[in-house]
C-alpha positions as a Markdown table, in Angstrom:
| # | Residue | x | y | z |
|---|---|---|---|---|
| 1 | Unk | -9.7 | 13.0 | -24.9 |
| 2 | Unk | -9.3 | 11.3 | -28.2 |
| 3 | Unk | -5.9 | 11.5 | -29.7 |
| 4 | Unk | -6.9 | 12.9 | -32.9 |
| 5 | Unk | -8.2 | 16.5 | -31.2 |
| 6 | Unk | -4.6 | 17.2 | -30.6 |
| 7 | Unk | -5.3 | 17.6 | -34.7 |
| 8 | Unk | -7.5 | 20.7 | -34.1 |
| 9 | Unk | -6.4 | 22.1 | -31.0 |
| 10 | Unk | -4.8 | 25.3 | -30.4 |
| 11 | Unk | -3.6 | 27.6 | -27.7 |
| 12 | Unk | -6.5 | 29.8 | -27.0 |
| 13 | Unk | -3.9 | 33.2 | -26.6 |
| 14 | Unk | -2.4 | 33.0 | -29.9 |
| 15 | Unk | -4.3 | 29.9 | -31.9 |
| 16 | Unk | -0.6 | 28.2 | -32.1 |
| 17 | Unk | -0.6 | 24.0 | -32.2 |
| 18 | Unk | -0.3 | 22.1 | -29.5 |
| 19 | Unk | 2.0 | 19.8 | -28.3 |
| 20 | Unk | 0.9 | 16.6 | -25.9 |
| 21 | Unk | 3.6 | 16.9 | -23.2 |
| 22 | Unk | 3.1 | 13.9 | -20.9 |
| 23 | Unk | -0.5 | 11.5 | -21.2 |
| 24 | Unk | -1.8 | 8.7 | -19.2 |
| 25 | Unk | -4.1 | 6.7 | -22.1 |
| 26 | Unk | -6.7 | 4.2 | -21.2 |
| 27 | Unk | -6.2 | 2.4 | -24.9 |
| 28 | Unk | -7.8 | 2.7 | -28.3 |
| 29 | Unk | -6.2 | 6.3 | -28.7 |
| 30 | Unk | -8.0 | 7.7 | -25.5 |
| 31 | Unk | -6.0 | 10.3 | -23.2 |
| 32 | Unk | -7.5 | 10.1 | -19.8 |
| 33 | Unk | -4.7 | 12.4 | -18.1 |
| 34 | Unk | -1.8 | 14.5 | -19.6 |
| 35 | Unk | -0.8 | 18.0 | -20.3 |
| 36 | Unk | -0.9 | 19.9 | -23.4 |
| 37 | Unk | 1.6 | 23.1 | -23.9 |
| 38 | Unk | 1.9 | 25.9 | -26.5 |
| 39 | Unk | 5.6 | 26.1 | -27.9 |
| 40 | Unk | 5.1 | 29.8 | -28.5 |
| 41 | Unk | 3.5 | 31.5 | -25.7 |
| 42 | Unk | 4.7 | 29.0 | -22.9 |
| 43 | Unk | 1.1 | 28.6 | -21.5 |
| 44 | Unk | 0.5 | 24.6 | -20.0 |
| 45 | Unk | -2.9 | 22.9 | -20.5 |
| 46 | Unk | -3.9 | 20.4 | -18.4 |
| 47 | Unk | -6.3 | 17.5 | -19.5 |
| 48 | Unk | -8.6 | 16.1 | -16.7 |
| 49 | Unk | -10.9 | 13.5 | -16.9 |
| 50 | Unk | -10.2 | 13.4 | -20.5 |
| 51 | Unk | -11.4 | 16.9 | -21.0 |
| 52 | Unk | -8.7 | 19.1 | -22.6 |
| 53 | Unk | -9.1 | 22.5 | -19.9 |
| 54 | Unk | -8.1 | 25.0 | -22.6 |
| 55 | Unk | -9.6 | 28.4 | -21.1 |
| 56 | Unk | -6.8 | 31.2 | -21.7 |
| 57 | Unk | -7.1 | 32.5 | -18.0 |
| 58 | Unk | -9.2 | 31.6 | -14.7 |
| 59 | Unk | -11.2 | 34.5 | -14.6 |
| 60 | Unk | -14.7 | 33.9 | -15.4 |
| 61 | Unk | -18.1 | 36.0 | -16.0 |
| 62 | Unk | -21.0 | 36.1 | -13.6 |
| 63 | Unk | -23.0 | 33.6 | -15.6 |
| 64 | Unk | -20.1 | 31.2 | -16.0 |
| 65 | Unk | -19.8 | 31.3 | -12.6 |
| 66 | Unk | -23.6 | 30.2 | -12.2 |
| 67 | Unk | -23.7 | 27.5 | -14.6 |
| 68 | Unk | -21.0 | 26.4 | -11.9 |
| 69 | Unk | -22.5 | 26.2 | -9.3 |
| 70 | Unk | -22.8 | 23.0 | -7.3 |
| 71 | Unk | -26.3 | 23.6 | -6.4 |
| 72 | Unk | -27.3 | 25.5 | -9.7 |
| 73 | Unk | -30.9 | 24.2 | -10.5 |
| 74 | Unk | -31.0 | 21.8 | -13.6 |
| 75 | Unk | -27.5 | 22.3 | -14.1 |
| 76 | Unk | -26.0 | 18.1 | -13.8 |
| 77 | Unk | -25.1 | 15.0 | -16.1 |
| 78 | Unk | -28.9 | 15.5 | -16.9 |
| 79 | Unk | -29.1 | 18.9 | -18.1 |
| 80 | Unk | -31.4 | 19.2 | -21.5 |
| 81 | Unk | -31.2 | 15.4 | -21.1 |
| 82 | Unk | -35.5 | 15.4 | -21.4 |
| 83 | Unk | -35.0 | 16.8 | -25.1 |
| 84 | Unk | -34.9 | 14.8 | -28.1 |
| 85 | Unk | -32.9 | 16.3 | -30.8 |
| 86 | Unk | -34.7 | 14.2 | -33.6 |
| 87 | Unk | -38.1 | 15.3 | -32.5 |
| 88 | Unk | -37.0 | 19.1 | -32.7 |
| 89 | Unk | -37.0 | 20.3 | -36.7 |
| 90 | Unk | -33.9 | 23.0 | -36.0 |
| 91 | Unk | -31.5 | 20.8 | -34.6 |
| 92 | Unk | -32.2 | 18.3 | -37.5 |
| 93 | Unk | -31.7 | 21.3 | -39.9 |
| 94 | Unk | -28.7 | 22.3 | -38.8 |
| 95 | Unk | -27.3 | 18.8 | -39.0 |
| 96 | Unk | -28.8 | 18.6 | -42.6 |
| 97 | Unk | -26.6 | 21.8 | -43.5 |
| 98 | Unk | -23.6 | 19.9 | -41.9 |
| 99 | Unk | -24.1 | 17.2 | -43.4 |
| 100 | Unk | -23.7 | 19.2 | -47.4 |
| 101 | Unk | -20.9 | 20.9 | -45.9 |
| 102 | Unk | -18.8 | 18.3 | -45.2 |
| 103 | Unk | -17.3 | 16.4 | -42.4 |
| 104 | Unk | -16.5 | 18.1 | -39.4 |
| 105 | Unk | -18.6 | 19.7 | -37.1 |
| 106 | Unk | -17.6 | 22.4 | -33.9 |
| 107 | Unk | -20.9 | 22.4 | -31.5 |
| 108 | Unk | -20.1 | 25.9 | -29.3 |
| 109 | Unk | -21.1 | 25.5 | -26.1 |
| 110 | Unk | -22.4 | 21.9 | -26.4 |
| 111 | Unk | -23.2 | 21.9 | -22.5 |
| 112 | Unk | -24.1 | 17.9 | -21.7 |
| 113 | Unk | -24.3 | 17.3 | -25.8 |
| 114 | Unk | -27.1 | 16.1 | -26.4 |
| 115 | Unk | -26.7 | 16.5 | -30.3 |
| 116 | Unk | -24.2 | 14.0 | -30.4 |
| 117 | Unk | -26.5 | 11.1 | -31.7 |
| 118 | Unk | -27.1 | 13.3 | -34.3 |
| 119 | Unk | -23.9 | 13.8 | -35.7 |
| 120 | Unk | -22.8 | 10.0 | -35.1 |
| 121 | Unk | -25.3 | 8.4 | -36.8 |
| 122 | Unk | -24.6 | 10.7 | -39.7 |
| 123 | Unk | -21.0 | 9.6 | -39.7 |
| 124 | Unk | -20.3 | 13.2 | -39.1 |
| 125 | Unk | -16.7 | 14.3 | -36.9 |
| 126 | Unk | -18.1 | 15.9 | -33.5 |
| 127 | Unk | -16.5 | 18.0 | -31.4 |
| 128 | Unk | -18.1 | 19.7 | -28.6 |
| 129 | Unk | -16.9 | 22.8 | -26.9 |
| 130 | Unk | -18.0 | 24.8 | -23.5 |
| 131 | Unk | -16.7 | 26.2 | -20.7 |
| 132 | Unk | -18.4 | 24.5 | -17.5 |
| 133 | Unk | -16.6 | 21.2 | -16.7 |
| 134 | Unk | -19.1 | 19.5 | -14.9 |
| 135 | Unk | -21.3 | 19.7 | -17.5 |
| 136 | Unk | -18.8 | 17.8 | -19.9 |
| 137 | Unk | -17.8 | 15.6 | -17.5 |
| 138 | Unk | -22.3 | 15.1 | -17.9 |
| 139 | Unk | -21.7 | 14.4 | -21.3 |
| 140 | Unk | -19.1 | 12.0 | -21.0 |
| 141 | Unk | -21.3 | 10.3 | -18.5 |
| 142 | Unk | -23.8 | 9.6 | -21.3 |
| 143 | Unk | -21.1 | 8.7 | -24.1 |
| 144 | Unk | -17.7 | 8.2 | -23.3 |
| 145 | Unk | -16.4 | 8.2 | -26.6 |
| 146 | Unk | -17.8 | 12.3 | -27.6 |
| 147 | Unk | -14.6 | 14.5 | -28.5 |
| 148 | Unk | -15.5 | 17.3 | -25.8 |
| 149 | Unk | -12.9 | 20.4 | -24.8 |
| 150 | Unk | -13.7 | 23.1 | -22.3 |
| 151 | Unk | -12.9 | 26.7 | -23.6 |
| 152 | Unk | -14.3 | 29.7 | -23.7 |
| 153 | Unk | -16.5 | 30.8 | -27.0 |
| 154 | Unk | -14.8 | 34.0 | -26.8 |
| 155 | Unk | -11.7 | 32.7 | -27.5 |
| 156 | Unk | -12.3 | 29.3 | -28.9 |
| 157 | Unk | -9.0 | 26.7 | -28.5 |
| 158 | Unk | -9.0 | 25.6 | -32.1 |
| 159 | Unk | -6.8 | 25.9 | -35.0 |
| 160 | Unk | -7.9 | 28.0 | -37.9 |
| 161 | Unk | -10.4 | 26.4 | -40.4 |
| 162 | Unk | -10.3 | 23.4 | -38.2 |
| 163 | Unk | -14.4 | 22.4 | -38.9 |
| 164 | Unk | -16.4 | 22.4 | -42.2 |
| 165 | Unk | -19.1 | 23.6 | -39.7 |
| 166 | Unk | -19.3 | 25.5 | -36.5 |
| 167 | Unk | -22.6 | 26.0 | -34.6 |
| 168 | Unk | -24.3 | 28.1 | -31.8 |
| 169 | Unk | -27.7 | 27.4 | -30.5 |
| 170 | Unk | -29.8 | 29.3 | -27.1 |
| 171 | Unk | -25.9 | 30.3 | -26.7 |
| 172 | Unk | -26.0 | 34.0 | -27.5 |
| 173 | Unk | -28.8 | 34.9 | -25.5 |
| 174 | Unk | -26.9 | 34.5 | -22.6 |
| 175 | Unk | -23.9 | 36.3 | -23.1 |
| 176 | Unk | -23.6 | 39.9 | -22.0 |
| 177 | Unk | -23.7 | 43.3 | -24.4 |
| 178 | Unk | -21.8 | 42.9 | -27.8 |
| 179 | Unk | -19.5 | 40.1 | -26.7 |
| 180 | Unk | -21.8 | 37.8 | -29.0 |
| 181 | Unk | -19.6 | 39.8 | -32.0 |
| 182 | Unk | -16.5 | 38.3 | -30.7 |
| 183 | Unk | -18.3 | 34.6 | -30.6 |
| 184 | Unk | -18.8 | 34.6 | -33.9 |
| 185 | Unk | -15.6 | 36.5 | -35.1 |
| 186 | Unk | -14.2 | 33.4 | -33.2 |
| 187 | Unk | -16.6 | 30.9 | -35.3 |
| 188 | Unk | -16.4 | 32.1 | -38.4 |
| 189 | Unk | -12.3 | 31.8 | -37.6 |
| 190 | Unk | -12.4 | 28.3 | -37.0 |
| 191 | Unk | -14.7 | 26.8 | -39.5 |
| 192 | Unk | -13.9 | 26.4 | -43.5 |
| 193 | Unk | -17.7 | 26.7 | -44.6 |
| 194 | Unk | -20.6 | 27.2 | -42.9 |
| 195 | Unk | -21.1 | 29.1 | -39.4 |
| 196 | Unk | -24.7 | 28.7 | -38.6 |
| 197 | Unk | -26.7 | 30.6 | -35.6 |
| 198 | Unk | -30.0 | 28.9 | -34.1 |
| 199 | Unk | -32.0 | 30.5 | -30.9 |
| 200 | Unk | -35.2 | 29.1 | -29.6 |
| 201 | Unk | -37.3 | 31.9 | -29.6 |
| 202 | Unk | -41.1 | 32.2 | -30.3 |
| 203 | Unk | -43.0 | 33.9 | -33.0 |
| 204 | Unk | -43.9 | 36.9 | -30.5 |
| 205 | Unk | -40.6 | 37.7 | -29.5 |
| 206 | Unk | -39.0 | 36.9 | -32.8 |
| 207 | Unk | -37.3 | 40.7 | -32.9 |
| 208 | Unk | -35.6 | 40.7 | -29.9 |
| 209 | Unk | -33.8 | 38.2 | -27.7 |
| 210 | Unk | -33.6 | 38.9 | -24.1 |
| 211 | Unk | -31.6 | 37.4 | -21.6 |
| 212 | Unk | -30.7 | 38.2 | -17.8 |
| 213 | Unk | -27.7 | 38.5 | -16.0 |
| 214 | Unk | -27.5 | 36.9 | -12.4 |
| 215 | Unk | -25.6 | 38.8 | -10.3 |
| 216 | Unk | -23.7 | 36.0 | -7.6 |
| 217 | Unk | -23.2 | 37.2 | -4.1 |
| 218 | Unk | -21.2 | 35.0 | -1.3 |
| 219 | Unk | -21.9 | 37.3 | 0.7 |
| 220 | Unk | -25.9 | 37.2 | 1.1 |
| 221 | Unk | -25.5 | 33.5 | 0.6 |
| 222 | Unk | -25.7 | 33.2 | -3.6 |
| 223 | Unk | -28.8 | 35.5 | -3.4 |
| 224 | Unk | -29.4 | 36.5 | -7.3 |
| 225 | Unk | -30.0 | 40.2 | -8.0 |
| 226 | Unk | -31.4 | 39.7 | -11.3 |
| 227 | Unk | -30.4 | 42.4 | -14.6 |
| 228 | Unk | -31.9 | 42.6 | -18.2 |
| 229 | Unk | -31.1 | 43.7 | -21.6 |
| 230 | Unk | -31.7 | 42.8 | -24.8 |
| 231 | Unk | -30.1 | 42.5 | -28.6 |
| 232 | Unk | -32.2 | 42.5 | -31.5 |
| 233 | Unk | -31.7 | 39.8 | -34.6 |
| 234 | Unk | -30.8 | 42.4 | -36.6 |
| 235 | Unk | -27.6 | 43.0 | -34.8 |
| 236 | Unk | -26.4 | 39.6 | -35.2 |
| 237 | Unk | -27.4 | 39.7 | -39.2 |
| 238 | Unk | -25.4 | 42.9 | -39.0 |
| 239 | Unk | -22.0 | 41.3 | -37.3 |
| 240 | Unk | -22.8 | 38.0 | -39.0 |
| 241 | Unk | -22.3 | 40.2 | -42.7 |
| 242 | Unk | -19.5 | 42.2 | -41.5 |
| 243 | Unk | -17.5 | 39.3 | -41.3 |
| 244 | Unk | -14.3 | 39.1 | -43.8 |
| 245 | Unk | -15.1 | 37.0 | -46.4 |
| 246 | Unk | -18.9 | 36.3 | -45.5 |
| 247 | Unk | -20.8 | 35.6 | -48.9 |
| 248 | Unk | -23.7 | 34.0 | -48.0 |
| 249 | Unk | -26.1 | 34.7 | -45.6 |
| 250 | Unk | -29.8 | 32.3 | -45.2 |
């Protein structure tokens, strides 16, 4: 963990500062080991790996638990590794927007952060953010210097207004029935400026994004009893503009 997140973190219960306890640094500012605790609310963080674990509770959804998995398919250091975020037009939008926004940029659920490059070579501040370890420790693998934190979107570890921009992309569509309102209540918390939604979906399904929920059972052996349901585009314009203080909506 770089130093300078302690900067922007915050207690994921309460969004209070926090305070680096005990570290063991490997130099240059680095924190490989240490533990971070909230002054108001008691609750002890621990870093690992030089990955700030800042997830209010233990408890964790179905798909979480998937993305877990030791033997989830695709899910390693390599994960969205074959994609090349210059060749892709969105991902080079969205760091376009950053980059006339300012400085800062909060990547939600950043997974093995393969935007990075993007964001470094426009001298932009990156942070990355998402709840399955192993896929930060994946992204650490691939650049040992990216500021990455595992918390959950739903209650994102940050200060208030601590990012001039705060992103989502192919995010949503995986979380369950109306708790993509409380990611971007969370987003729009944390960022100064812009909050900016992106999801990978073709021309012929452009009303409606779908996603399944994989049901994990020990007991059949991590069989998946598979579940749908859907949210249309127009619900997230709709939560996105009932936002306090939202002016602006493209």
């Amino acid at each position: 963990m770089r130093r300078q997140l302690i900067d922007v973190l915050a207690c994921p219960n309460d969004h209070q500062p926090l305070e680096l306890k005990a570290s063991k640094e490997l130099g240059a500012g680095t924190i490989e080991e240490g533990i971070l605790a909230c002054s108001t609310c008691g609750k002890v963080f621990q870093i690992s790996n030089g990955i700030p674990m800042l997830f209010s509770n233990e408890e964790q959804n179905i798909i979480e638990k998937w993305w877990e998995l030791s033997d989830a398919p695709l899910v390693d250091h390599m994960f969205m590794r074959g994609i090349d975020p210059h060749a892709q037009p969105i991902r080079c939008r969205i760091r376009d927007e950053a980059v006339a926004n300012g400085t800062s940029i909060l990547d939600v659920g950043c997974a093995t952060c393969i935007d990075y490059p993007l964001y470094q070579e426009a001298g932009l501040q990156y942070v990355g953010v998402d709840f399955t370890y192993k896929l930060l420790l994946g992204a650490l693998k691939h650049a040992p210097d990216v500021p990455v934190v595992q918390g959950d979107a739903k209650k994102l570890p940050f200060r208030n207004e601590s990012f001039d921009s705060v992103y989502i992309k192919d995010v949503l569509v995986h979380l369950l029935p109306d708790t993509y309102k409380q990611v971007l209540q969370e987003m729009w918390r944390v960022t100064k400026k812009a909050l900016m939604v992106a999801s990978g979906i073709s021309a012929d399904t452009a009303k409606e994004c779908r996603y399944n929920v994989t049901e994990i059972r020990p007991d059949v052996g991590y069989n998946y009893a598979s579940q749908s349901s859907s949210y249309t585009k127009a619900s997230i314009v709709d939560a996105l503009s009932n936002l306090p203080m939202f002016d602006c909506l493209k």
